[in-house]
C-alpha positions as CSV (number, residue, x, y, z in Angstrom):
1,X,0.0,0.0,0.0
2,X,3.3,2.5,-0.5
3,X,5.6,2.7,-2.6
4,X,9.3,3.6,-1.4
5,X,12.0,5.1,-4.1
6,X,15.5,5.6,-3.4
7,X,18.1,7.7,-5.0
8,X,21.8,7.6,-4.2
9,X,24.8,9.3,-5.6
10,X,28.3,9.5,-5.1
11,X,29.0,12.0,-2.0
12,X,31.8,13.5,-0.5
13,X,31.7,15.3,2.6
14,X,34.3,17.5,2.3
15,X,33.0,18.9,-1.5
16,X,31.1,22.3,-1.5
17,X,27.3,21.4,-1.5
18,X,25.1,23.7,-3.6
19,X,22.2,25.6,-1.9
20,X,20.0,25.0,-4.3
21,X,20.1,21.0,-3.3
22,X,18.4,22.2,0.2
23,X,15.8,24.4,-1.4
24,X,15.0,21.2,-4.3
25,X,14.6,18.7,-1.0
26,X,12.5,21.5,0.8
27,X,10.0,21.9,-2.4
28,X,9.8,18.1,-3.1
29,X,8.8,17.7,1.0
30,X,6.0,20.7,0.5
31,X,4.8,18.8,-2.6
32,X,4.4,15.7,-0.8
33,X,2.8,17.4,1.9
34,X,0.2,19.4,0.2
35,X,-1.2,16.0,-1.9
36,X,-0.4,13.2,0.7
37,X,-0.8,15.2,3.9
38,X,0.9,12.9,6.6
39,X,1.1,9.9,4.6
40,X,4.0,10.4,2.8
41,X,7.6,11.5,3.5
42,X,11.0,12.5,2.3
43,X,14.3,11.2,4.3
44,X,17.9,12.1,3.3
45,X,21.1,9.9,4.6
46,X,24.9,11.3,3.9
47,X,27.1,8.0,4.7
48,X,30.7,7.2,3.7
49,X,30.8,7.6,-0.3
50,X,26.9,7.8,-0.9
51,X,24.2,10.4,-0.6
52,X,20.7,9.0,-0.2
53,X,17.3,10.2,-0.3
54,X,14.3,7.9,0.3
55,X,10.6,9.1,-0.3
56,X,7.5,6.8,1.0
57,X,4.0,7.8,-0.3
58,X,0.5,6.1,-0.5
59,X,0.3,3.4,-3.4
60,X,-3.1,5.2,-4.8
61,X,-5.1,3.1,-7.4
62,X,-7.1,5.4,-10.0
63,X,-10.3,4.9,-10.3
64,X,-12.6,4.1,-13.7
């Protein structure tokens, strides 16, 4: 009843991050928000080497 997609990409902690990449997660969280209220989410890991972002929403069927 949800489906779960994760992206990763190479990451390096010492590199200089753009802004930009903070504002893009903030709008993508306020987008999930306003059509899945509570039901869906956005989650970001930084581990050694990998940069990770998992978002969980509803699995909605469309109806005839």
């Amino acid at each position: 009843d949800r489906i779960r997609v994760v992206l990763r990409n190479p990451y390096r902690a010492e590199n200089d991050h753009h802004s930009g990449n903070r504002m893009a997660l903030a709008n993508i969280r306020e987008r999930l928000a306003l059509h899945f209220d509570a039901e869906a989410g956005i989650k970001t890991i930084a581990t050694d080497g990998a940069y990770e972002v998992q978002i969980v929403m509803p699995y909605v069927k469309e109806k005839p």
